[in-house]
N, C-alpha and C positions, 0 to 999 in steps of 0.2 A: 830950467827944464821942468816943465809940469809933469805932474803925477797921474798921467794918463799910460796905459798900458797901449802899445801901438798895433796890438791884434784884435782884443776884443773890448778896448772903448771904456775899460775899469777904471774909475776914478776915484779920488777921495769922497768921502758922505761923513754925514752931519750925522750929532744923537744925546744921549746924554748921558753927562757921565752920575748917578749916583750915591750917595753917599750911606752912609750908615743910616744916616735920620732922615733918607729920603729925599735928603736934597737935591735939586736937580741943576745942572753947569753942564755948559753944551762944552762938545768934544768932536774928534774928527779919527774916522774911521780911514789907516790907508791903505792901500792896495799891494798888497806882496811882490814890488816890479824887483825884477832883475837884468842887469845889462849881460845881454848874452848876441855873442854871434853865431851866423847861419848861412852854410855854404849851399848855395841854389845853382842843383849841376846842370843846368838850363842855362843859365847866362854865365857860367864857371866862374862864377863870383863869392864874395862872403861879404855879407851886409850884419850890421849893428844893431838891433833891436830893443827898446826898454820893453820887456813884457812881463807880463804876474806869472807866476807858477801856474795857474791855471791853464794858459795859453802854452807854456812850454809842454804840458802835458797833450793840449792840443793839437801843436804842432808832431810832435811824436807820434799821436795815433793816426793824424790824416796825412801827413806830408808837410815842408813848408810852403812848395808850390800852390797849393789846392789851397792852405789858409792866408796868403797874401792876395791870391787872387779876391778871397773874398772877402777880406779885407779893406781892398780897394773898391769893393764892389759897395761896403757899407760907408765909406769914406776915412775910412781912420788914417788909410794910407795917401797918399797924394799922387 
């Protein structure tokens, strides 16, 4: 399973790690996902989601209806 957040598209990213002396070694930044389910009283379902904390925060203040929809609208969803 990749490291992709399935609401707003967060992925891992690249940087560098450095060191005392300046040294620089690339490294990999990743994305806060968490497996959390979500009950959508619209289709009286509970679906699975990998998503970042950011997105659960998201989904809290708009609904999950409103953020799947658009979702699907950016493609993340299928």
């Amino acid at each position: 399973m990749s490291r992709i957040c399935q609401i707003t598209g967060k992925a891992v990213i690249t940087g560098n790690r450095v060191s005392h002396s300046n040294k620089k070694t690339r490294r990999r930044f990743y994305p806060n996902l968490q497996l959390k389910k979500f009950f959508i009283p619209e289709e009286n379902q509970w679906i699975t989601l990998r998503v970042s904390t950011s997105a659960i925060r998201t989904i809290n203040k708009n609904g999950i209806s409103a953020v799947l929809k658009e979702a699907r609208e950016k493609g993340y969803i299928a």
